[in-house]
C-alpha positions in Angstrom: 27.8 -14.9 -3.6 25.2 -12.6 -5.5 24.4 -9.2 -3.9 20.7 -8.5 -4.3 19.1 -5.0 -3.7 15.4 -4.5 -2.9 13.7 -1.5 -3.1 10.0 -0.9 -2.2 7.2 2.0 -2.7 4.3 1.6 -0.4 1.9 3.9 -2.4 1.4 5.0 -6.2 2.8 8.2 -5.9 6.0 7.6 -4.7 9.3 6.7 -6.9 12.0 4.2 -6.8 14.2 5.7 -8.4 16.5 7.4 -5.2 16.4 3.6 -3.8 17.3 2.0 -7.2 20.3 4.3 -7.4 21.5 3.8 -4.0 21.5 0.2 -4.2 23.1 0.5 -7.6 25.6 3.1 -5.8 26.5 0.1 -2.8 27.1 -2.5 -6.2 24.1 -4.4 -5.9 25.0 -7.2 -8.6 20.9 -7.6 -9.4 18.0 -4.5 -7.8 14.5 -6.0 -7.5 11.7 -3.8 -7.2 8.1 -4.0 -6.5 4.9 -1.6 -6.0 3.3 -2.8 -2.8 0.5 -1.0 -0.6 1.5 -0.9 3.5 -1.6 -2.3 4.4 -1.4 -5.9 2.0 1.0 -8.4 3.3 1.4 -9.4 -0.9 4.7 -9.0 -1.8 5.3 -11.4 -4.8 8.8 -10.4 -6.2 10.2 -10.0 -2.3 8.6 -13.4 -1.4 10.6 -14.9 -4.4 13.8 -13.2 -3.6 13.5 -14.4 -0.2 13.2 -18.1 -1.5 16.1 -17.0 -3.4 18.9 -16.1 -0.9 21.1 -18.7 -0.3 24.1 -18.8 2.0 27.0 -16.3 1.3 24.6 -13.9 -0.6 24.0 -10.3 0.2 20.7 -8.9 1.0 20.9 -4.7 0.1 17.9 -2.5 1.2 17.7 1.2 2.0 15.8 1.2 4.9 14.7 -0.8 7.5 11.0 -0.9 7.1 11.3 -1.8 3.2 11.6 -5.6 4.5 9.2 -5.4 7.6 6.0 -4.3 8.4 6.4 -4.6 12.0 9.2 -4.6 15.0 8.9 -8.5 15.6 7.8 -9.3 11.7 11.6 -7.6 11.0 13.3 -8.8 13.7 12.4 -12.3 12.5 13.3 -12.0 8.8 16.6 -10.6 9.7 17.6 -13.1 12.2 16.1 -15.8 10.1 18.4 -14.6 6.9 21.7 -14.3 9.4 21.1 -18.2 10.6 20.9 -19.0 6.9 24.1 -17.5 6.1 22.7 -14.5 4.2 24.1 -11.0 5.1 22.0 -8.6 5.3 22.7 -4.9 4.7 20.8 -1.8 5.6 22.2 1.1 4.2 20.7 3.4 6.8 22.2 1.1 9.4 24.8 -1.1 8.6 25.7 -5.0 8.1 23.1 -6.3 10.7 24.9 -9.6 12.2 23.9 -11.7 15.6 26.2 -9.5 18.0 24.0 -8.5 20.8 25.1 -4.8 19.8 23.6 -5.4 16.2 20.3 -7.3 17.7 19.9 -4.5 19.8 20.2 -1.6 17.4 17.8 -3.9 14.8 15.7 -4.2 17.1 15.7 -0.5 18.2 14.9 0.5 14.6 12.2 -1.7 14.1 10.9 -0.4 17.3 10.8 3.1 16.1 9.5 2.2 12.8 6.4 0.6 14.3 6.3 3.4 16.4 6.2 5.9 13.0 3.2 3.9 11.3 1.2 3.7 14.6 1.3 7.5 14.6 1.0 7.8 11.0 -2.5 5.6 11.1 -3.7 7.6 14.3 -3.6 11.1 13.2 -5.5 10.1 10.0 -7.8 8.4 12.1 -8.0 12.1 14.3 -8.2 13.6 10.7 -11.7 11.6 9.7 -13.2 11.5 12.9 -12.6 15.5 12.8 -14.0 16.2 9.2 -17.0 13.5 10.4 -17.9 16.4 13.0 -18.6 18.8 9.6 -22.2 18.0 8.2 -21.1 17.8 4.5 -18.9 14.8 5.3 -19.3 11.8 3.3 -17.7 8.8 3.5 -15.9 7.6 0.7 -15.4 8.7 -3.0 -17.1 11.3 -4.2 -20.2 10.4 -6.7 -19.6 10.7 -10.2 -22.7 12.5 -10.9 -24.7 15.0 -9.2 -28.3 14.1 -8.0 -29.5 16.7 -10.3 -28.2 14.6 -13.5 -28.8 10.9 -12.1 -32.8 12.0 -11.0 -32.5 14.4 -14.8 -31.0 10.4 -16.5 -33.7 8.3 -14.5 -37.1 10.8 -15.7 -35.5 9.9 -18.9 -35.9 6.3 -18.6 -39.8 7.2 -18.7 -39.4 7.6 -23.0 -36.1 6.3 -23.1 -34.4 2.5 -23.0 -31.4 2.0 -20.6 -29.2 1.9 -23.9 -30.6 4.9 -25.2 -30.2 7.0 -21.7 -26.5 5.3 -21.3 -25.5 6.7 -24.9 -27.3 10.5 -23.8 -26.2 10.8 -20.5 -22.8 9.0 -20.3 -23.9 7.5 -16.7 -23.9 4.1 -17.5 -26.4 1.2 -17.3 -25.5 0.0 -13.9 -25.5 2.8 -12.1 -29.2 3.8 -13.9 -30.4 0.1 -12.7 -29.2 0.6 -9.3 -30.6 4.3 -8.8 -33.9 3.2 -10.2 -34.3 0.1 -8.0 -33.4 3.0 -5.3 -35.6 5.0 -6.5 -38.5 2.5 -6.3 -37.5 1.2 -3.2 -37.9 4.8 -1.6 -40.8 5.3 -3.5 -42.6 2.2 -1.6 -41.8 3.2 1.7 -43.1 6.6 1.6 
């Protein structure tokens, strides 16, 4: 009869810390934590506690969506850990059980959560496709090094080795193979 807490940050920037100490605040006998981007359904340390739960134990999260990526993926899991004997508790919500009441308010939830990402992923797709419109959008990271200093690196190549040009330049041999074979290949079509 072990009551687990998981806690969950989706990005690098954001802390555990207010989850940790709500779920050591509700008496969670052991808190399991993991780093885990939205978008990658690899959740190691979750995967293992699910495996884990047996019947009688306590399942502690904060929220919802720190379980679930989606309305039917949640729905599932919690349904799935309620037939197994496992109770699951969501702070924001309550002891979730198979009343219809409790089905209906999980599922609700879930719902809504979707409902949050969706809108989420759409205005940062209304976001790129605006800054696309501006013509010094680039897609991607931004280059290390100007043009100036990589076309400054590769005229050095002319007296210079690779090694040598690396060591003077700091822009490293890779990126001076790459640019060169660029380079030529532009060079042949014109």
């Amino acid at each position: 009869m072990t009551v687990y807490g998981y806690a969950r940050v989706s990005t690098a920037g954001q802390d555990l810390e207010a989850q940790v100490q709500a779920l050591k605040a509700e008496g969670c006998d052991e808190i399991l934590s993991e780093h885990f981007t939205g978008t990658k359904t690899d959740r190691p340390v979750f995967t293992e506690l699910i495996g884990r739960l047996q019947a009688g134990d306590t399942l502690v999260v904060t929220k919802l969506d720190r379980i679930a990526r989606s309305a039917t993926q949640g729905s599932e899991l919690v349904r799935d850990l309620i037939d197994r004997g496992v109770r699951v508790n969501i702070l924001n919500m309550g002891v979730m059980d198979n009343r219809p009441a409790s089905k209906l308010i999980r599922n609700i939830f879930f719902a809504f959560a979707e409902f949050e990402r969706d809108l989420i992923v759409e205005r940062t797709q209304e976001g790129k496709a605006i800054a696309k419109q501006r013509d010094d959008f680039r897609e991607g990271r931004p280059r290390k090094y100007s043009k100036a200093q990589i076309e400054h690196a590769l005229d050095l190549l002319a007296s210079h080795s690779y090694t040598e040009v690396e060591r003077m330049t700091g822009i490293s041999k890779a990126t001076l193979v790459r640019r060169m074979r660029e380079r030529k290949a532009a060079q042949a079509q014109a």
